[in-house]
N, CA, C and O of each residue as an XYZ file, in Angstrom:
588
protein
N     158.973     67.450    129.252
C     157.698     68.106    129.329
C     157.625     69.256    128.347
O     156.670     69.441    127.593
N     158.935     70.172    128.427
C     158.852     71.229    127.298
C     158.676     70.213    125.952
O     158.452     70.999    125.031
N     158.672     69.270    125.576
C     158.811     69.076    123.949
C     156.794     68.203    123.744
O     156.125     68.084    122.717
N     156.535     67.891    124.843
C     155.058     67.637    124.511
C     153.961     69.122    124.861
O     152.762     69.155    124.582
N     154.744     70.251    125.524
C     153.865     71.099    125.036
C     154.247     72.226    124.261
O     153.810     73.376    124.270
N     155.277     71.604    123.489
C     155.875     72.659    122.254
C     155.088     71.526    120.999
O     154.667     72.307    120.146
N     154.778     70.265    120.610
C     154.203     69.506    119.781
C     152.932     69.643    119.872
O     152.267     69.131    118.972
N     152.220     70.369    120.976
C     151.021     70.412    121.117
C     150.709     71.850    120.886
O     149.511     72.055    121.077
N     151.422     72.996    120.517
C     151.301     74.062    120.567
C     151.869     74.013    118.780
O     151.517     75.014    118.156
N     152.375     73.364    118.271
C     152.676     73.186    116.676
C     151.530     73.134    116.149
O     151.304     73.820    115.152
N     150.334     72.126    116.818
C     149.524     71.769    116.357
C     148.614     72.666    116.355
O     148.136     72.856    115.236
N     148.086     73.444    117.382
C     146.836     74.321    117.467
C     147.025     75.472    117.761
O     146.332     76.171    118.501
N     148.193     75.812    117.075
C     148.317     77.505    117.259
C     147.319     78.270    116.325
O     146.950     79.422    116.555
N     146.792     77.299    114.920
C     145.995     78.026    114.269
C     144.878     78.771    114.821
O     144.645     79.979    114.841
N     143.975     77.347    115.451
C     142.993     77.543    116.191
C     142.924     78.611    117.416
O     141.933     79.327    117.551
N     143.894     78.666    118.189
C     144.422     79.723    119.261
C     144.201     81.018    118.357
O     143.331     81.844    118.631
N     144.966     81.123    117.370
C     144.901     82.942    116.592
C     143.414     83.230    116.475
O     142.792     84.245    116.787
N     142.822     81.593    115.720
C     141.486     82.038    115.090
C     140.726     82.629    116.330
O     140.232     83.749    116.201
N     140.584     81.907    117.616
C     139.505     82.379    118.545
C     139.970     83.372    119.120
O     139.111     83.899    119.826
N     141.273     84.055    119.157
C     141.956     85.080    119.616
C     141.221     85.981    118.833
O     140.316     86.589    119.407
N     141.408     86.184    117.712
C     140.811     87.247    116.051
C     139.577     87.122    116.309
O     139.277     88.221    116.777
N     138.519     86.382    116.302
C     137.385     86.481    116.511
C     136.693     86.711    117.729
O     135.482     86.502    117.653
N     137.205     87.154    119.036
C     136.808     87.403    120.275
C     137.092     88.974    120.120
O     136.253     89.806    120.465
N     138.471     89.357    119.519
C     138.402     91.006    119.450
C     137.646     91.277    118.076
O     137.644     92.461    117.740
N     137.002     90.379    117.221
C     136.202     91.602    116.385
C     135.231     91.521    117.032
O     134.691     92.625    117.107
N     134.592     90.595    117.674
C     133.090     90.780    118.016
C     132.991     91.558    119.047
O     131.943     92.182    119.211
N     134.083     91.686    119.977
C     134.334     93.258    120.985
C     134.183     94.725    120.074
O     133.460     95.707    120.243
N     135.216     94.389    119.032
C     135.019     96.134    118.199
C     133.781     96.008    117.471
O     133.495     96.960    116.744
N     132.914     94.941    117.520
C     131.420     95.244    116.556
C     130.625     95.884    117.538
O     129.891     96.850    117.330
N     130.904     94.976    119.228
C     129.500     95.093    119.805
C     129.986     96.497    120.237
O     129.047     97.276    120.069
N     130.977     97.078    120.682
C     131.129     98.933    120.876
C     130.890     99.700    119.278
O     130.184    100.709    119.249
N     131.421     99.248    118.153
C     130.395    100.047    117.255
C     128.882    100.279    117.243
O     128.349    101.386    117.175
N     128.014     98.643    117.347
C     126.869     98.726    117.437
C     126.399     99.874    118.633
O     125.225    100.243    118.670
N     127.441    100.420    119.633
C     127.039    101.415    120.518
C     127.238    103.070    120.078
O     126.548    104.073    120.263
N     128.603    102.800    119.372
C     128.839    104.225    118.590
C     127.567    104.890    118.027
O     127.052    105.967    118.330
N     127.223    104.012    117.178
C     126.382    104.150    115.937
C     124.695    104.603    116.067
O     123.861    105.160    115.353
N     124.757    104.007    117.413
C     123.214    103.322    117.633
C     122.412    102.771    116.955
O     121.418    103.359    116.529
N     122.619    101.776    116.761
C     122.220    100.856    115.998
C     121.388     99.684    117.204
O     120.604     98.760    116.984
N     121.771    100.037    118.067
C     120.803     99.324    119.515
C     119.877     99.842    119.924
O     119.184     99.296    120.783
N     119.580    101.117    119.397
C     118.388    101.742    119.821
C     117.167    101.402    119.415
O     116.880    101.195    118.236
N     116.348    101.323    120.409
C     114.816    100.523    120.234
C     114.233    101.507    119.189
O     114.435    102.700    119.416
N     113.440    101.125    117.915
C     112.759    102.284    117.309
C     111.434    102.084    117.729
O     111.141    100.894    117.610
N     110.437    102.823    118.210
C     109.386    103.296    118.299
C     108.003    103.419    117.320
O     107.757    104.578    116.986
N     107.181    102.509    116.876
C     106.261    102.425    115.846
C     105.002    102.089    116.552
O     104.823    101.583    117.660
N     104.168    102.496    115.637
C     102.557    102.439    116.328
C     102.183    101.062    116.007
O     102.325    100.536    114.903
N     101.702    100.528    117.036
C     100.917     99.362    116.542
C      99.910     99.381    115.366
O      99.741    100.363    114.643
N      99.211     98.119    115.233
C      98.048     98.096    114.272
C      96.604     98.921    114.984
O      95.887     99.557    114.211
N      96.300     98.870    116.254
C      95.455     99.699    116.302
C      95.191    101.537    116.445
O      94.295    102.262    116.877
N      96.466    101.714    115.842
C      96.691    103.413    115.783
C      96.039    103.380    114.607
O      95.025    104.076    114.639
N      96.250    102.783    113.480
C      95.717    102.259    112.027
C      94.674    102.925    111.694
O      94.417    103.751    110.818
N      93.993    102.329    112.712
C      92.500    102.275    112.216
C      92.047    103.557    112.776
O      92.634    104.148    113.683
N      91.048    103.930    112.231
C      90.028    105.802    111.813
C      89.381    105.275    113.134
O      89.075    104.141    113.503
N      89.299    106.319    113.624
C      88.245    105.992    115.211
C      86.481    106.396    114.771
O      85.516    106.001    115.427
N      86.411    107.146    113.685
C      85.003    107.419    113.330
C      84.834    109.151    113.959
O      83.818    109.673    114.418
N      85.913    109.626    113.817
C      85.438    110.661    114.381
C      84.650    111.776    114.064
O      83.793    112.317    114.762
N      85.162    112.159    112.558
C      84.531    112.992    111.584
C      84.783    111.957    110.207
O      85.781    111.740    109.520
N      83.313    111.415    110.160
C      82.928    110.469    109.124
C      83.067    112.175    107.697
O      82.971    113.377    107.945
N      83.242    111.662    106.725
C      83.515    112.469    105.528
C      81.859    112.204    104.675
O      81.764    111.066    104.216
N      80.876    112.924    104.487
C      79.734    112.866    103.455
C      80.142    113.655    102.149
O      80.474    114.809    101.878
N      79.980    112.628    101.566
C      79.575    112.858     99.575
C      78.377    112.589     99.709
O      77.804    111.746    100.399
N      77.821    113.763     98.633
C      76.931    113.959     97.816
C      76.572    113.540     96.551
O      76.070    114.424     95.858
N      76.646    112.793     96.207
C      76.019    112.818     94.351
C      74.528    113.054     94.171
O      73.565    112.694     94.848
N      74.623    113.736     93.105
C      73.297    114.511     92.810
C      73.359    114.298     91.245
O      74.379    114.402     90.564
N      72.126    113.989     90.804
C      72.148    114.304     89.159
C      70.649    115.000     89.184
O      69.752    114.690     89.968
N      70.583    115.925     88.240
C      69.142    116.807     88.490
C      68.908    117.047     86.632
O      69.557    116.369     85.836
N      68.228    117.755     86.327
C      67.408    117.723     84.709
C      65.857    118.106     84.504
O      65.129    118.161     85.495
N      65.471    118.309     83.513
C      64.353    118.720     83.237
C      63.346    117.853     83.584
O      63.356    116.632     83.421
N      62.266    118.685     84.187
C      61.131    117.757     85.163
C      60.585    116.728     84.328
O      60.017    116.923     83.254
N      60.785    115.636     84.871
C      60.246    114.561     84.283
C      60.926    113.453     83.685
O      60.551    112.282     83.623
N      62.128    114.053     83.192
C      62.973    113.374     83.069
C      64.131    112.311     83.645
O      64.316    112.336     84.862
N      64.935    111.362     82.825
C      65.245    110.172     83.677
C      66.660    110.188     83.325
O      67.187    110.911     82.478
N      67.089    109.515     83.895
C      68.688    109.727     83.279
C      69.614    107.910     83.645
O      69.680    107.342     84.735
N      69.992    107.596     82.757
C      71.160    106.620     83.236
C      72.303    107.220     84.066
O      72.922    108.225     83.718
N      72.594    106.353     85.470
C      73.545    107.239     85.873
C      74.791    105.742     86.749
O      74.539    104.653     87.266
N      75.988    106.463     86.514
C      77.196    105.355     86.717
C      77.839    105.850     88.210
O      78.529    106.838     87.958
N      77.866    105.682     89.043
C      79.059    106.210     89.931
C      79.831    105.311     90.430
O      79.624    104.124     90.178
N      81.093    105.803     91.408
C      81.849    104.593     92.354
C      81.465    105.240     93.726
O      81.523    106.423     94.061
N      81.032    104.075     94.469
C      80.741    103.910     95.567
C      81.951    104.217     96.397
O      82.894    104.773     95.834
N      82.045    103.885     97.823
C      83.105    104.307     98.759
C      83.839    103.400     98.554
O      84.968    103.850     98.359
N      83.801    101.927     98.466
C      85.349    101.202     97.852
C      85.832    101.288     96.612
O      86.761    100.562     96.258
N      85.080    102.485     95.521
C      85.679    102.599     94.466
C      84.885    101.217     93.469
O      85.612    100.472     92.812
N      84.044    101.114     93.475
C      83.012     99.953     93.056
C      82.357    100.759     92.603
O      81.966    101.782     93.165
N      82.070    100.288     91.140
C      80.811    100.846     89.919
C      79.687    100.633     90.143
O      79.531     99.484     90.556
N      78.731    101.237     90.066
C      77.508    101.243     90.305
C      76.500    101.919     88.906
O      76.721    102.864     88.150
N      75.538    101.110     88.985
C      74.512    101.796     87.700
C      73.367    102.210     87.930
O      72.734    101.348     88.541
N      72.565    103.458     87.665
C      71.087    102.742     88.063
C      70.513    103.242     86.603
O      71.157    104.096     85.993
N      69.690    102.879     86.225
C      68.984    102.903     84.976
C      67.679    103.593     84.861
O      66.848    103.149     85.653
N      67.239    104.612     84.055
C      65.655    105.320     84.323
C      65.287    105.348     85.545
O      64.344    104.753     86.067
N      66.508    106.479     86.286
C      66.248    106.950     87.499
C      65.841    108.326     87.038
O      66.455    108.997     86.209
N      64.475    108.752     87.818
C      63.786    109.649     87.851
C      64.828    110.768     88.056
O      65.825    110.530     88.738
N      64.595    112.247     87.368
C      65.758    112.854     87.949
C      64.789    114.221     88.527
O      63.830    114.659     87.893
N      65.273    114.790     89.892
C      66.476    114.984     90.483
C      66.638    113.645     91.297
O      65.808    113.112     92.034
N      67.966    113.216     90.969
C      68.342    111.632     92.037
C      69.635    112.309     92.413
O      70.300    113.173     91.842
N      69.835    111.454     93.893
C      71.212    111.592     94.981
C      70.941    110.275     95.504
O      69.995    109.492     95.589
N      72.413    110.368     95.885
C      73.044    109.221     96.660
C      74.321    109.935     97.664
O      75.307    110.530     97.231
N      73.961    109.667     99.194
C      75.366    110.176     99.825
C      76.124    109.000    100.067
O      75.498    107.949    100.207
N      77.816    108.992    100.167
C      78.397    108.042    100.517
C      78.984    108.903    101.966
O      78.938    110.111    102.197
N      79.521    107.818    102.784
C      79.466    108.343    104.381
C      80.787    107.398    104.085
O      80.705    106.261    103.622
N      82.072    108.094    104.447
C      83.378    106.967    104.882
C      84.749    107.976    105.673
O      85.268    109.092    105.724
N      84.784    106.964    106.044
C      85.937    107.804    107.222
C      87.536    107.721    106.756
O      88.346    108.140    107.583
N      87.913    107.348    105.828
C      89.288    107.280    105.174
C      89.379    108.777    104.834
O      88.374    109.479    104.949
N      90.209    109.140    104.539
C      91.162    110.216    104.183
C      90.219    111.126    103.151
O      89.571    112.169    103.225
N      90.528    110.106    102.133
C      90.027    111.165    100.893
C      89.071    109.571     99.982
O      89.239    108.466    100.498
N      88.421    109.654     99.064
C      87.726    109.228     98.081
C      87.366    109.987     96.925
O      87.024    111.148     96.703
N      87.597    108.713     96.115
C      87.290    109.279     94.546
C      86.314    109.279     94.202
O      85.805    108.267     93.720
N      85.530    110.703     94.348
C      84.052    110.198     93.442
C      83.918    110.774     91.972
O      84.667    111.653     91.545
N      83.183    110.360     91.444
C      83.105    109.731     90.106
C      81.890    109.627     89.366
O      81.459    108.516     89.057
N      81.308    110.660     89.058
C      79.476    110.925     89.185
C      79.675    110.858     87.529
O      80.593    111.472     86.984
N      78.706    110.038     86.780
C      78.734    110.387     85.448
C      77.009    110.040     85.115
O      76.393    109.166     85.725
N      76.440    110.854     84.102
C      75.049    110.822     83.691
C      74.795    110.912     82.040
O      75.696    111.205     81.254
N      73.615    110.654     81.699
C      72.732    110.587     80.427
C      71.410    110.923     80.806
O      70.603    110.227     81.421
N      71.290    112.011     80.390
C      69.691    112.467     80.534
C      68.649    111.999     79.349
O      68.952    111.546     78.245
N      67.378    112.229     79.871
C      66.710    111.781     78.295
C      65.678    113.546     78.125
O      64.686    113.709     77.415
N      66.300    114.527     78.957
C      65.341    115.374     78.825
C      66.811    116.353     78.106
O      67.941    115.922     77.879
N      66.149    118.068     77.838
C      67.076    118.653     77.416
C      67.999    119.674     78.192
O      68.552    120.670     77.725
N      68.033    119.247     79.344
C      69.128    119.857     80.285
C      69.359    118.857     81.454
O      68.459    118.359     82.130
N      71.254    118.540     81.654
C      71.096    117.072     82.312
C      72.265    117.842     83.287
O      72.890    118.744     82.729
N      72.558    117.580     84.534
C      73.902    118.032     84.802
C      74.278    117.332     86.671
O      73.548    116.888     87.557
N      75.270    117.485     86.590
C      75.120    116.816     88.129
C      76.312    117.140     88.704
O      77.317    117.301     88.013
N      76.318    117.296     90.306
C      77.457    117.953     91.553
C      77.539    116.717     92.446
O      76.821    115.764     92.750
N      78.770    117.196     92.722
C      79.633    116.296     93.684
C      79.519    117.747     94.790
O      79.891    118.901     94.580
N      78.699    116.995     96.293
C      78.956    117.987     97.280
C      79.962    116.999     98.171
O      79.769    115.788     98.277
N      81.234    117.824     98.889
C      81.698    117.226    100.020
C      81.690    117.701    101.464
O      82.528    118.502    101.880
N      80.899    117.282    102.081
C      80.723    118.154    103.456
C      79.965    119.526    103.404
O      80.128    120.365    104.291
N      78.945    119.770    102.098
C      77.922    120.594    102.320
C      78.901    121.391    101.074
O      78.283    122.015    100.212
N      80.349    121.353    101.013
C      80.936    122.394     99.616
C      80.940    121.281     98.075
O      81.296    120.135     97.801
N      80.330    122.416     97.394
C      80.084    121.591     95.962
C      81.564    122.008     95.576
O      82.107    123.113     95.591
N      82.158    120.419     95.130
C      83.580    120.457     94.878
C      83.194    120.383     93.083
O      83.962    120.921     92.285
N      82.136    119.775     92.689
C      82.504    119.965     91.012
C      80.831    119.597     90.811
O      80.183    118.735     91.405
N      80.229    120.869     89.427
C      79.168    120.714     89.166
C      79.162    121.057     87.449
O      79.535    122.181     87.112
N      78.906    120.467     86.811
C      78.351    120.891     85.543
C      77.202    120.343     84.674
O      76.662    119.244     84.798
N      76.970    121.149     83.921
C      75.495    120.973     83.234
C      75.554    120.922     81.505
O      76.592    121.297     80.959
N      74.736    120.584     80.922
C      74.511    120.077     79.095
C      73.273    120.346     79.086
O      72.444    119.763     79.785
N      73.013    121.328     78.231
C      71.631    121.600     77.679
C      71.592    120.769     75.979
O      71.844    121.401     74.953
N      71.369    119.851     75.986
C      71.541    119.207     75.098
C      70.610    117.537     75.116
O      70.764    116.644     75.949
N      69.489    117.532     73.702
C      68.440    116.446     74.514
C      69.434    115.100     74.665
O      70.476    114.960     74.025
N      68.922    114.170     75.606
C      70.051    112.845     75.406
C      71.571    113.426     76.087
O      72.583    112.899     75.624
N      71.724    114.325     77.000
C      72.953    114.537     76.964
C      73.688    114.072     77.935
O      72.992    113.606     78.837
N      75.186    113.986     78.181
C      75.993    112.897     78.533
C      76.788    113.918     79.715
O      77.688    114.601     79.226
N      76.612    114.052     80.842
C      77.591    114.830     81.904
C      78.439    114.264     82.371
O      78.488    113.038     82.266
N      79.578    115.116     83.179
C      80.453    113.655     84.167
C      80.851    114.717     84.981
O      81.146    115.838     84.568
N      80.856    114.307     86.266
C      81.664    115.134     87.526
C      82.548    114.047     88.331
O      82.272    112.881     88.613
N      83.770    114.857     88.626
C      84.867    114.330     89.069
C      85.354    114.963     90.612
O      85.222    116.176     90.773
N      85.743    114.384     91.392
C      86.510    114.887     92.278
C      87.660    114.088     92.920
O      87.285    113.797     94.056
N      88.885    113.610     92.693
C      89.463    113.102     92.917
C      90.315    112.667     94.604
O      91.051    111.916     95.244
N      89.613    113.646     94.568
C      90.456    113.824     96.690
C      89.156    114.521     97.593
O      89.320    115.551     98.247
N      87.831    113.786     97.520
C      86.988    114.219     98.065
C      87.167    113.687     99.460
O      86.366    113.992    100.344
């Protein structure tokens, strides 16, 4: 009897070490994974934290204004950042954009056909950027980058 389970122990002693070796690392992983914490649940907001509840909607102003009577080509970006034109718009002309994201780029640019052309970016009632061209035909641009 000793020599059929000494021929049988020739044979699969490999296998014996291997599952021996691999039962104590996966013991010293799963107590590291405790050392470490690396099991700890992390905590993240879902998708509906995401979204702006509407609470304090943000108003822009664009304004382009000029000598009475006069018209002006005028370019802006809208609230998705979309170009817009309007052509021999009577001036004084406005447009408010209403959006609840963070910040927006507005982007007011004009051509007057009279001899004083100029136009403001208001945000929330404060004029963040205004300037003016006394100049006939003249070409303005107002910027505000984090309105």
């Amino acid at each position: 009897m000793q020599g059929w389970f000494w021929n049988l122990l020739k044979r699969w002693w490999t296998l014996a070490v291997a599952a021996v070796v691999v039962t104590v690392v996966a013991f010293g992983v799963t107590r590291l994974h405790g050392v470490f914490g690396s099991n700890i649940e992390l905590s993240r907001p879902g998708n509906e934290a995401m979204e702006n509840t509407n609470y304090n909607p943000k108003r822009v102003l664009l304004e382009v204004f000029g000598t009475t009577g006069s018209t002006a080509t005028i370019n802006f970006l809208d609230e998705m950042a979309q170009p817009h034109r309007v052509d021999n718009a009577p001036l004084p002309w406005s447009h408010e954009l209403v959006t609840n994201d963070p910040t927006l780029f507005a982007d007011l640019r004009a051509q007057g056909t009279g001899d004083t052309t100029g136009c403001r970016i208001t945000v929330d009632g404060i004029v963040k950027d205004e300037r003016t061209v006394t100049i006939v035909n003249g070409y303005t641009t107002c910027l505000d980058k984090s309105a």
